[in-house]
N, C-alpha and C positions, 0 to 999 in steps of 0.2 A: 504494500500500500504506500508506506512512504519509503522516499530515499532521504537518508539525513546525510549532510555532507559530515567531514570528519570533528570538527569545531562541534556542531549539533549535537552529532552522534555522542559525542564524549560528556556535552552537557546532559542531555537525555540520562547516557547512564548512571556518573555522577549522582543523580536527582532519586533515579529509581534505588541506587545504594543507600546512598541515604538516610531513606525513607525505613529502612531496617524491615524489609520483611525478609524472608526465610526464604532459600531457596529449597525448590521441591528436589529430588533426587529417585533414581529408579519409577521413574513415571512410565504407565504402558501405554501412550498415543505419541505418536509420529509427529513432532513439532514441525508441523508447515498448515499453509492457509488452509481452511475447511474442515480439516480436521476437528471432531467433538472433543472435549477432554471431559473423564467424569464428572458427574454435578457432584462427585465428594470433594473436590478440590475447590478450596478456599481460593476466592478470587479477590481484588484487593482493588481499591476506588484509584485512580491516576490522580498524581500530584497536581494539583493548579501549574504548576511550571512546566510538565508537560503537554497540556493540554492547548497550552500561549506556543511551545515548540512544534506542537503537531498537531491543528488544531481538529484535522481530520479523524483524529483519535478520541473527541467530548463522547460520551455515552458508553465506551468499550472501561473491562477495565484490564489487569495482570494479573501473572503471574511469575514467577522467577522459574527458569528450572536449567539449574546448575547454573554458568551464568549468562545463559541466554535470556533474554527477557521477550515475556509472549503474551500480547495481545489478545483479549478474548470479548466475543458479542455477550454479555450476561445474560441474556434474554435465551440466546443458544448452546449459549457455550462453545460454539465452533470457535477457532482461531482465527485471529481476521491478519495475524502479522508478527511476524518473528522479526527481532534484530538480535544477531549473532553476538557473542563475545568478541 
């Protein structure tokens, strides 16, 4: 969905560190777009700071897993976007 340049990018994750949530680990869905993830996995609200950096992202929220950070519709739970470590 989005392309962050490298500046962005580093601020984006920066923001999501930050924010202290936990990364998930041994997760069994395939991290790329469409993909459902369990509804047992705790999904976590986007910082105001990322939402001013991408702002295409307002309504979606995360989650961490390992340390890729992953975009998810709450309403479906599919994946809407992965940014790599």
């Amino acid at each position: 969905m989005s392309r962050l340049d490298t500046t962005r990018r580093t601020e984006f994750r920066q923001t999501i560190v930050r924010s202290g949530v936990r990364p998930l680990t041994g997760v069994n869905f395939a991290l790329r777009a469409g993909v459902a993830v369990p509804r047992s996995v705790t999904l976590h609200a986007l910082p105001p700071a990322i939402l001013t950096l991408v702002p295409a992202y307002r309504g979606f929220q995360y989650v961490l897993v390992g340390d890729d950070i992953v975009i998810i519709d709450p309403d479906t739970y599919e994946i809407v976007d992965v940014i790599p470590a």
